[in-house]
C-alpha positions as CSV (number, residue, x, y, z in Angstrom):
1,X,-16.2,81.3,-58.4
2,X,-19.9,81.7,-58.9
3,X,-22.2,81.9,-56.4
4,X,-25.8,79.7,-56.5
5,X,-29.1,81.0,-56.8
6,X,-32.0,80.4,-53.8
7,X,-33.5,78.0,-55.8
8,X,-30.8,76.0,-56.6
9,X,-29.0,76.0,-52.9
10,X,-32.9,75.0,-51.8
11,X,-32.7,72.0,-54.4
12,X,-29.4,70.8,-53.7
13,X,-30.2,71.2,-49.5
14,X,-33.5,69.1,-50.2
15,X,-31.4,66.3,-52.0
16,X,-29.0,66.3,-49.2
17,X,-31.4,65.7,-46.3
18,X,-33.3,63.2,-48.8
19,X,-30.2,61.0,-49.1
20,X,-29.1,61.1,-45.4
21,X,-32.5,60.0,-44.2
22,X,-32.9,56.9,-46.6
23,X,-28.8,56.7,-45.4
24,X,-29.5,56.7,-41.5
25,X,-33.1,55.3,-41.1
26,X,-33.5,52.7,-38.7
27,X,-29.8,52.8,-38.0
28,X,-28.6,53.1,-34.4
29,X,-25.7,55.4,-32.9
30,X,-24.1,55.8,-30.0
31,X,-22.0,58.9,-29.1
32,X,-18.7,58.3,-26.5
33,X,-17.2,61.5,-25.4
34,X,-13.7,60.8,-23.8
35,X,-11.5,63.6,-22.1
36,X,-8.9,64.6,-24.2
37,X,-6.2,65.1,-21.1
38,X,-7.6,62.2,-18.9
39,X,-8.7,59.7,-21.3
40,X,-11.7,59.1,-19.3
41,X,-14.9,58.4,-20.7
42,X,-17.4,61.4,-20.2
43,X,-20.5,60.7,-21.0
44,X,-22.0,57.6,-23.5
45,X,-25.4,57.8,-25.2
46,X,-27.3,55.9,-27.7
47,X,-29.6,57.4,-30.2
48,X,-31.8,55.2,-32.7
């Protein structure tokens, strides 16, 4: 297996968080956490 250079993990990092921010811009989220042994809902939250 061969390993990357600095440069080139820097590059392909930059093109990463390029393409997720054109990919989640102006998008909303929201977040449910639900207890795994009681099924209840734990905590919601929305994030835009």
């Amino acid at each position: 297996m061969s390993g990357y250079t600095i440069d080139e993990v820097r590059r392909i990092a930059i093109n990463c968080a390029s393409s997720y921010k054109s990919s989640l811009e102006d998008k909303q989220f929201i977040i449910i956490y639900r207890d795994k042994d009681t099924n209840m809902i734990k905590h919601i939250r929305r994030l835009q």
